[in-house]
N, C-alpha and C positions, 0 to 999 in steps of 0.2 A: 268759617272757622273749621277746622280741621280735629282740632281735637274733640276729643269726648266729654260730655258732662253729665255728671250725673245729681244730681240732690234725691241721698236719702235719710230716712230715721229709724235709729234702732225699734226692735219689736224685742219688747220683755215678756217676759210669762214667769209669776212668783220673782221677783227682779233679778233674775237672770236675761243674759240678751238671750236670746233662740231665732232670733230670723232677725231680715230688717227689707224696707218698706220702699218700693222706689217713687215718687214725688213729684219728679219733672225732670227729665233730659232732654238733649237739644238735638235738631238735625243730624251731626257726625256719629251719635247713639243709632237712630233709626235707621242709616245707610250701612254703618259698621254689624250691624245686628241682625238685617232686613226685619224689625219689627218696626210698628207704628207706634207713636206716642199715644195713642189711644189703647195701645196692648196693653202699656206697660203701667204706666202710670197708676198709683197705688194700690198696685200686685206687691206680693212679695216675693223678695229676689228667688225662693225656692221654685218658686210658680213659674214667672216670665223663665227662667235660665233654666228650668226642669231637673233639678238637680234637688236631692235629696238633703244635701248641707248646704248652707247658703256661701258662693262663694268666699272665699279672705274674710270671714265671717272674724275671727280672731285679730286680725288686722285691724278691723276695724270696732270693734271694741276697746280697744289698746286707744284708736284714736278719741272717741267718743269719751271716753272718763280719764284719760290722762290729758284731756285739751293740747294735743300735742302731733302735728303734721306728719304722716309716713309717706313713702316713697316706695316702690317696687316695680319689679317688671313682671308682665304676665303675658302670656301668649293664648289667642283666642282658643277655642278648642275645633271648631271645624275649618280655622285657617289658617296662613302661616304667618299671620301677621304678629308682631311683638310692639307690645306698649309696655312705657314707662306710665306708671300709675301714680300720684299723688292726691293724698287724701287729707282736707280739711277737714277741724271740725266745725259745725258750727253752733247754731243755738240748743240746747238743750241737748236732746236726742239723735238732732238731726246732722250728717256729714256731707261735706263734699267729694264725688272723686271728679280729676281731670287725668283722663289718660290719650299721651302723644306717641301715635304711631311711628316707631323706629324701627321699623323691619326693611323699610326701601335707604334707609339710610348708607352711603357706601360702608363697607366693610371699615374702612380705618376706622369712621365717626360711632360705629358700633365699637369698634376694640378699645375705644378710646373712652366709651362710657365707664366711669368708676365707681357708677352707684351701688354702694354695698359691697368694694371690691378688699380685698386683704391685701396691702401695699408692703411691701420688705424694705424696709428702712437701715442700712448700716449706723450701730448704734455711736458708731468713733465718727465714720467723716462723714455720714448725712446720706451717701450714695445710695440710691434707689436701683434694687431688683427688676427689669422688665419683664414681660411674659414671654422673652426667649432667653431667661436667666441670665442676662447680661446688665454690669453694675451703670451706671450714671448717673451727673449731678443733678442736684434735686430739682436745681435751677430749666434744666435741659427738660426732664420728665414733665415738668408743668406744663412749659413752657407746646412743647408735645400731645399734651393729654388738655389743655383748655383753650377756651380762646381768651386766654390772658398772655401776658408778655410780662416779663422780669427786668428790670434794671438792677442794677445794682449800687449801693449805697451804704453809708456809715452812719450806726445809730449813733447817738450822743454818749454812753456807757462802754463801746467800742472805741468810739472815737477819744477819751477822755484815755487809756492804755496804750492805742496805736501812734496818734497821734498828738499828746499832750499841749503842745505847743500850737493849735490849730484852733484852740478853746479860748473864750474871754473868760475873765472873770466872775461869769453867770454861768459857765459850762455849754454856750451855747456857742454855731459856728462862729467865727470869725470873719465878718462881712469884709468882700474883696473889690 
């Protein structure tokens, strides 16, 4: 496995968070980190990563009492690799993160990540802004930016306006 895992649990003091606690992580931890599972393992994050604040400390607060999954990209700090982070919560105290290394990713499949991105939307015909300020259909932008694919199609509310005569008596298609 490739990605990162980590299980930890907040650390309160007067119940405020202040720190939090790392639990168990896997192999792609120990080789991404060069530290051993036996480093880390129920240190806290201030400790193992040496840092004075504990990292995405706020982050992960947000996740732990709003029971609610976030998402981020972080980049290590003595290399140039960039992860996409996602953070479960899970029992009580305790969170998950999984972070997937996307810095060897070609350039497109980075430009095309849109997590957390501000999209321009034309508010009349739908046409989508790119990052070299050029308009297109919203259809085309997706179609570009996921690995999904678009058809196109007539809802029953559309179809019931455009096409009136195309409807039974139920408002539904007209079997051919």
């Amino acid at each position: 496995m490739d990605e990162i895992i980590i299980i930890h649990e907040m650390v309160y003091e007067n119940g405020s968070a202040v720190n939090y606690r790392i639990l168990d992580v896997n192999p792609a931890f120990e080789k991404a980190y060069n530290l051993s599972k036996t480093d880390v393992v129920n240190r806290l994050a201030t400790d193992v990563y040496q840092t004075i604040d504990p990292p995405f400390l706020d982050r992960y607060i947000t996740v732990v009492e709003s029971l609610q999954r976030a998402r981020f990209e972080m980049q290590l700090n003595r290399t140039d690799q960039k992860f996409l982070v996602s953070v479960y919560p899970d029992h009580g105290k305790r969170f998950v993160s999984i972070a997937t290394n996307i810095s060897n990713l070609p350039e497109s499949d980075q430009a095309n990540n849109l997590h957390g991105s501000l999209i321009n939307i034309c508010a009349n015909c739908k046409k989508i802004r790119d990052s070299e300020n050029k308009w297109e259909p919203v259809e085309a932008f997706i179609n570009r930016h996921n690995n999904v694919r678009l058809s196109h199609g007539i809802c029953p509310d559309c179809m019931k306006v455009l096409y009136p005569g195309f409807l039974n008596k139920n408002n539904t298609d007209i079997e051919t």
